[in-house]
C-alpha positions as CSV (number, residue, x, y, z in Angstrom):
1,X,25.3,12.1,-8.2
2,X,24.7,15.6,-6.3
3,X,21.0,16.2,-5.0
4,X,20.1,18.8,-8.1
5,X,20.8,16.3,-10.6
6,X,18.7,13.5,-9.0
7,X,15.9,15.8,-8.7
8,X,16.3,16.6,-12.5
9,X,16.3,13.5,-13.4
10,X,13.5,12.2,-11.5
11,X,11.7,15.9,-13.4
12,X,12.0,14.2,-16.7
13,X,11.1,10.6,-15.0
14,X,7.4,12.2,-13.9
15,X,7.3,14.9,-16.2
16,X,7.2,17.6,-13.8
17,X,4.3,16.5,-12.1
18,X,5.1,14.8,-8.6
19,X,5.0,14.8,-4.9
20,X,8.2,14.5,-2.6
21,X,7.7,12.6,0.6
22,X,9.8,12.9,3.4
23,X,9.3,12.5,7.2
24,X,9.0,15.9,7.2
25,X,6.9,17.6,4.6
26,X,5.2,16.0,1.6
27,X,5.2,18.9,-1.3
28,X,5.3,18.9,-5.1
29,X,8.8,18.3,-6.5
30,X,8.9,21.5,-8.3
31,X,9.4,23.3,-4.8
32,X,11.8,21.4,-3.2
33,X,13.9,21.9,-6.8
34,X,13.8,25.8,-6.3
35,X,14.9,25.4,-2.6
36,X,17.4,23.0,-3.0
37,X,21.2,23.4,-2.7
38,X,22.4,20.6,-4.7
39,X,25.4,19.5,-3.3
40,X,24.7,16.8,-1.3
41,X,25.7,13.4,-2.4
42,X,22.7,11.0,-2.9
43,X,21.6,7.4,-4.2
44,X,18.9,6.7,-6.2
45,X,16.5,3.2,-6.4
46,X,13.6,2.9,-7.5
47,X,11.1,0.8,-5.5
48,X,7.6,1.5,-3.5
49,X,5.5,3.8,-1.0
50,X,3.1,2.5,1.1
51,X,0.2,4.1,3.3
52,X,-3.0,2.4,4.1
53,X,-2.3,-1.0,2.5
54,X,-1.8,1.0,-1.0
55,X,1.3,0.8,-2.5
56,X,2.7,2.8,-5.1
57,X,5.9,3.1,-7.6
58,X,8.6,5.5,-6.1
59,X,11.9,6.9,-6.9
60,X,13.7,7.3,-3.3
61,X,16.7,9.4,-3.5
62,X,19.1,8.7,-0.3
63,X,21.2,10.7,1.1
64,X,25.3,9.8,1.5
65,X,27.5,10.2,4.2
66,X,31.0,11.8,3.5
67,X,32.4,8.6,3.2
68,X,29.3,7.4,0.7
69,X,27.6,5.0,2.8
70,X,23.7,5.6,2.9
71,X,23.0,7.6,6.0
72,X,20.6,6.0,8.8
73,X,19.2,9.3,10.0
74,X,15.6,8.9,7.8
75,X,17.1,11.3,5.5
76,X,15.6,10.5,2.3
77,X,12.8,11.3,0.3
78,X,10.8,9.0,-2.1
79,X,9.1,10.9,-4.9
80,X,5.8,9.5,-6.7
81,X,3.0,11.0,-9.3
82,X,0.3,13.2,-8.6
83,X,-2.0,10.2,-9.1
84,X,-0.7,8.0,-6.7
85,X,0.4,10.3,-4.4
86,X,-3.8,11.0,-4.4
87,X,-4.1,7.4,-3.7
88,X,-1.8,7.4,-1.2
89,X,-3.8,10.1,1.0
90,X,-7.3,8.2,0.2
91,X,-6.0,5.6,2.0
92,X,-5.3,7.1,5.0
């Protein structure tokens, strides 16, 4: 699955309303849809976030190497809900 689609998909998951996390930024999913190219090949699981001893439900699309193995550069994002994403930072 290309990087577009898994965003799309996570879209309908959340219903629009979502925060991405990455090591870099953290910024609502609707953004990084209108800036992304969407041809990367990605993994997606489903699994936690955690900050603060609170833990939330994520989605955490991966990014794939050209041979398909997960890459180890910290090059994924997790995506969550508005609500726990505001859990998230009153833990901190």
């Amino acid at each position: 699955m290309n990087l577009r689609e898994a965003l799309e998909e996570v879209r309908e998951e959340y219903g629009g309303e979502a925060m991405v996390i990455t090591a870099r930024y953290e910024r609502p999913l609707e953004e990084v849809i209108g800036e992304v190219r969407g041809w990367e090949e990605v993994w997606v699981e489903w699994g936690e976030v955690s900050s603060g001893g609170v833990s939330v439900p994520a989605t955490h699309i991966l990014f794939l190497d050209e041979d398909g193995y997960m890459r180890r550069d910290g090059s994924g994002l997790a995506v969550v809900s508005v609500e726990d994403y505001r859990r998230l930072r009153a833990s901190c």
